[in-house]
N, C-alpha and C positions, 0 to 999 in steps of 0.2 A: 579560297578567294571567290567574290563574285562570279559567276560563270553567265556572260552575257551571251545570247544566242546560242549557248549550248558548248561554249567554247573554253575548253579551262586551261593553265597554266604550261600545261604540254602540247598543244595548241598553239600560243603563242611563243615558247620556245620554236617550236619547227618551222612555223611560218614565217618568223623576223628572220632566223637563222637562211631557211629560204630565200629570201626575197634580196637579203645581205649580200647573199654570193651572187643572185643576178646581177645588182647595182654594182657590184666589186667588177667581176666581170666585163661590164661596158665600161665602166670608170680606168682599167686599166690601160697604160699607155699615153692618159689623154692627160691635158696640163688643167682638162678643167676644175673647178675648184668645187670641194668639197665641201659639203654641210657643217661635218664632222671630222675631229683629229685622231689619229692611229688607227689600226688595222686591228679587224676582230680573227680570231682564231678562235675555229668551231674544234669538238670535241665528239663530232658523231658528226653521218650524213642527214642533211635535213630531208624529207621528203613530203612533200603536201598529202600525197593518198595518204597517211598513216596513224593522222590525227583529224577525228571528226571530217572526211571528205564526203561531198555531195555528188561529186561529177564538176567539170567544168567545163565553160564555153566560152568562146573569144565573142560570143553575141554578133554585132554587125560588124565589125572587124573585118574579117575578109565576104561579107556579104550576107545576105539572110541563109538561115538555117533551118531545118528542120528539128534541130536535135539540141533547141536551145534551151530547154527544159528534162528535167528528169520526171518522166510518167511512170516510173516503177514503183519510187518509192520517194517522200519528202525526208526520209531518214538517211543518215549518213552510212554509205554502202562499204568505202574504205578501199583497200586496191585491193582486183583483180588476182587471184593465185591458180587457178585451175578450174578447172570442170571434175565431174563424180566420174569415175571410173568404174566404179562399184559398187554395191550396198550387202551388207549382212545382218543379221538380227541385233548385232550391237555396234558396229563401227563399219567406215566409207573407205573408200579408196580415191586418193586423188590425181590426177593428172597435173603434176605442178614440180617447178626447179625452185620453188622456194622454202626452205624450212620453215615448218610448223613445229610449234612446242606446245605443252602443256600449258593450259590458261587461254591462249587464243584465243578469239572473240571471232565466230565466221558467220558468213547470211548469205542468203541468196532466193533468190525471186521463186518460189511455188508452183504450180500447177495452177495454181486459182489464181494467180496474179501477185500474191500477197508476199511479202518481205517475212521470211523464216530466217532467225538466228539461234544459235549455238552456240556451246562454249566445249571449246576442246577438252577434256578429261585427261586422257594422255594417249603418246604417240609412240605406236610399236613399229618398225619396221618398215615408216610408209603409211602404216595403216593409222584412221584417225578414232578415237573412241570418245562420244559425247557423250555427257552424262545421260542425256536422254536422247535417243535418235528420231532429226528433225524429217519430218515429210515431204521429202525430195526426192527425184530421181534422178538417175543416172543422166549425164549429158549435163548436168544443169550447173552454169559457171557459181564459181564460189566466189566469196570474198572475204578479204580480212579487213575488220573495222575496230578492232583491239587488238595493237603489235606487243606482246605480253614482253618479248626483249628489250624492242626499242622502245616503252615505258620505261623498263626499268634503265635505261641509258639517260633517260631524261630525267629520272629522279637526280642524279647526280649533276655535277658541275659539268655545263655544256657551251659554254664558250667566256671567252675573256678579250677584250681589250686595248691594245697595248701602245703606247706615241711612242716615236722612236725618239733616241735622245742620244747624240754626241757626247762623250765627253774626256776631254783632252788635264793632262796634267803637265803645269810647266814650271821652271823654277824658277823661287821667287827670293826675294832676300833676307825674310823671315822662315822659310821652306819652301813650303809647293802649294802652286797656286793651281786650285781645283776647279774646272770651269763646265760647264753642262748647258747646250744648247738645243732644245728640241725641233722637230720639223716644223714648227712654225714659229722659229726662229727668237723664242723665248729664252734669253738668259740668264743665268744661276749662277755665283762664284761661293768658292768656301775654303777659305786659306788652311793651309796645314801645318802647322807649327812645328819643325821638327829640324834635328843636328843633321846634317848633310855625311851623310857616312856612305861610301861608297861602298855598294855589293861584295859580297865576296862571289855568290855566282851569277851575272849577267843577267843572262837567258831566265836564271830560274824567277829573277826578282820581275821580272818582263812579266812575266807570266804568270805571279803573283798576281801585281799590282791589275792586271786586265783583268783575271778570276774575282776578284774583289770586288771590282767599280761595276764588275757586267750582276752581281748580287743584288738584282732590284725589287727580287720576290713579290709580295703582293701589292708594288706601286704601280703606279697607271704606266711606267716606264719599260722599256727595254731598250738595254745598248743596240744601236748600230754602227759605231762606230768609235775608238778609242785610240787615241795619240798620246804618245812621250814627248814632251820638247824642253829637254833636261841637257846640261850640257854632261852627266854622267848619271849612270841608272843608281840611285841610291836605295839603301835599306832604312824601311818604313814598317813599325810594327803593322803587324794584320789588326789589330784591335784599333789603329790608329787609324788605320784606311777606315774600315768598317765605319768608326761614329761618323768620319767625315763625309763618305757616301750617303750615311743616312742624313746628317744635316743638308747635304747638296740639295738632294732631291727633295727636302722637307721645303726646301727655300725655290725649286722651279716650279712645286708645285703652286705656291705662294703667290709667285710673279705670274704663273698662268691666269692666279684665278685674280687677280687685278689686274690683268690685261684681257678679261672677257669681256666682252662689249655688253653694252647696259640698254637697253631697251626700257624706253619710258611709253608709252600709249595713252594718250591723250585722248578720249570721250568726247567730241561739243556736240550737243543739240542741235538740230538742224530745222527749217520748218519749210524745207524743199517741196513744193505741191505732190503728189501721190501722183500718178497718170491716169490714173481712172478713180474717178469719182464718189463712182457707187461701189461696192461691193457684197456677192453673196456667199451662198456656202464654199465656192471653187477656192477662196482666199486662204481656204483654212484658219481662220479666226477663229478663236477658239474661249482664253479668256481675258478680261478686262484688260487686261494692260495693253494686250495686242490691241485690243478696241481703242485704249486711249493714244497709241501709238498713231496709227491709222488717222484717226478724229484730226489730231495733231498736224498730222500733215493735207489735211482737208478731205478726206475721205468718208463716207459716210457708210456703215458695215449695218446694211439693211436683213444680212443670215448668217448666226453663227456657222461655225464647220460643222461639216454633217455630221460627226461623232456626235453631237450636242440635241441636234434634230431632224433625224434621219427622215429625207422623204422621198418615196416613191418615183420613181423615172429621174431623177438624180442622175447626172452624168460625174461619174466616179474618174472616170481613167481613159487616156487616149494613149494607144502606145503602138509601135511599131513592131511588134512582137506579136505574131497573129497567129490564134488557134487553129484556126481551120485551115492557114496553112501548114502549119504543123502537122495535122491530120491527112494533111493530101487533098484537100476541099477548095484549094482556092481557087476560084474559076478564070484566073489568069492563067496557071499555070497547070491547071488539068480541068480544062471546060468539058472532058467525059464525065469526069466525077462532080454530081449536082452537089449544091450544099446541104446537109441537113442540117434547118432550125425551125424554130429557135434553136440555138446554145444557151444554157443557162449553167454558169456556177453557183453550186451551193456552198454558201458558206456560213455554218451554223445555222443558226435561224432565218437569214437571210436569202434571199433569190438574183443572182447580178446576173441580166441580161448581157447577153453579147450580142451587138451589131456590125454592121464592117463599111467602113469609108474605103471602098475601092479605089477610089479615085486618087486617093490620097495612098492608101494602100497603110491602112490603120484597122484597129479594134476598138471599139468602143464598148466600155461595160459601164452600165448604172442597174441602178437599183431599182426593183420590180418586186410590188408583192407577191407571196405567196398562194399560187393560184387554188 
């Protein structure tokens, strides 16, 4: 599949899986209404370190931060397992309560600053043996950024599903009238044609008839609930329930999907004036259509977006996200510590100055040639 931002199919398993149980979670208890009908059931723990993790940050959330960025590495580090306990001419020792296995994928930060990975060979006792041993030292926290298990957990079937669905059988005066009502109150009937022969064991035919109707296998359904309202427990071949459950629910499916609501979206042209007039590169225009879009509503797009015609002292980005204080520089908050600059990011062939709106308590980066 596509792998957008580096992100592939086991990725998006863990993260929706994720993200599922927090929403379930809050959702629990509360009468508010759902997006979505039936309850998913996962099949492994989700966990975000374990697929592609960068670090994370709540940003401004609980206020500014120092540690809103990852300076180590732009590469995915994955969770934390221990620090080296050890080192010998072919294999580490780790300080860690977590199993390592054969295939693992581990990294960790260098002496020179640099992101060093490995892949585990196999694991004796504790001890870990790489194919080749990385340039690290003792003390130096580990990570695991390939969970060679929990991959192979994800290759398999990791969750399903399921809208709960009633259904009641009652008699009728052709046989038994078979009825299926799900949580959002969707109705299904499917008559059952048969001689009224009364059980010769009770209990067992009870218990039959539930094992039967709760057989929903791989339909979007599962019983929650199942009533007799017969005025005697009769015998019903098993082969006879069987087609009738499968026709029931062939037919709630039916009725669900003609009672999903239809969304039509409707497009009209507008020729609502733009607020501002002129426009240059800050608009991001880029090509023609945008232009004729713009024109359209009275705007006149005097520079394309700078991708198009990149110039010099260009103001790129305004953002509240500040480097220097990040670094400890910001003379708000440690007027010992003077700033040094310029700052300048290099990016590729490129030079992006950094200046700072104190005032405002911003960064401002545009583009500066190369001196």
């Amino acid at each position: 599949m596509p792998r957008g931002r580096l992100k592939d199919e086991n990725y998006v398993k863990n993260l929706t899986a994720y993200y599922r149980r927090q929403l379930d979670a809050l959702l629990e208890g509360r009468t508010a209404c759902r997006a979505s009908s039936g309850k998913t059931r996962f099949f492994f723990s989700p966990n975000p370190q374990k697929t592609f993790y960068r670090g994370a940050t709540d940003y401004f959330l609980t206020g500014r931060r120092t540690d809103m960025v990852s300076f180590d590495t732009p590469k995915s580090l994955g969770e934390p397992i221990g620090r080296v306990k050890a080192l010998s001419d072919n294999a580490l020792t780790v300080d860690s309560q977590v199993p390592i296995v054969n295939g693992d994928g581990l990294c960790g930060i260098g002496t020179a600053g640099d992101l060093i990975g490995f892949r585990v060979n196999r694991v004796e006792q504790g001890r870990l043996f790489p194919l080749k041993m990385p340039p690290i030292q003792p003390g130096t926290m580990l990570y695991r950024n390939q969970d060679t298990a929990f991959e192979k957990v994800l290759a398999g079937k990791t969750a399903e599903r399921k809208i709960a669905v009633r259904i009641t059988v009652s008699d009728h005066a052709e046989g038994l009238l078979c009825t299926a009502c799900d949580e959002d109150n969707n109705v299904a009937t499917c008559l059952m044609e048969t001689v009224k022969t009364p059980a010769n064991n009770v209990e067992r035919a009870r218990e039959v008839l539930r094992t039967q109707f709760s057989k929903l296998g791989d339909t979007d359904f599962e019983l929650s609930d199942f009533q007799l309202n017969m005025s005697d427990v009769w015998f019903v071949p098993v082969s006879q329930m069987a087609d009738t459950r499968r026709t029931l629910m062939r037919r709630l499916a039916e009725v669900r999907q003609s009672q999903f609501p239809k969304r039509t979206v409707v497009v009209r042209p507008t020729t609502h004036p733009f607020p501002q007039s002129v426009l240059d590169y800050r608009a991001n225009v880029l090509n023609n259509k945008a232009v004729a879009f713009y024109e359209r509503h009275g705007a006149q797009v005097v520079q394309r977006a700078f991708e198009a015609s990149p110039v010099d002292g260009a103001e790129l980005m305004r953002t509240k996200h500040c480097l220097r204080y990040s670094f400890g520089w910001c003379p708000k908050q440690k007027p010992q510590n003077p700033p040094r600059e310029p700052l300048v990011l290099q990016c590729g062939s490129a030079d992006l100055l950094l200046t700072f709106d104190c005032a405002r308590c911003e960064m401002i980066i545009t583009k500066r040639g190369r001196q």
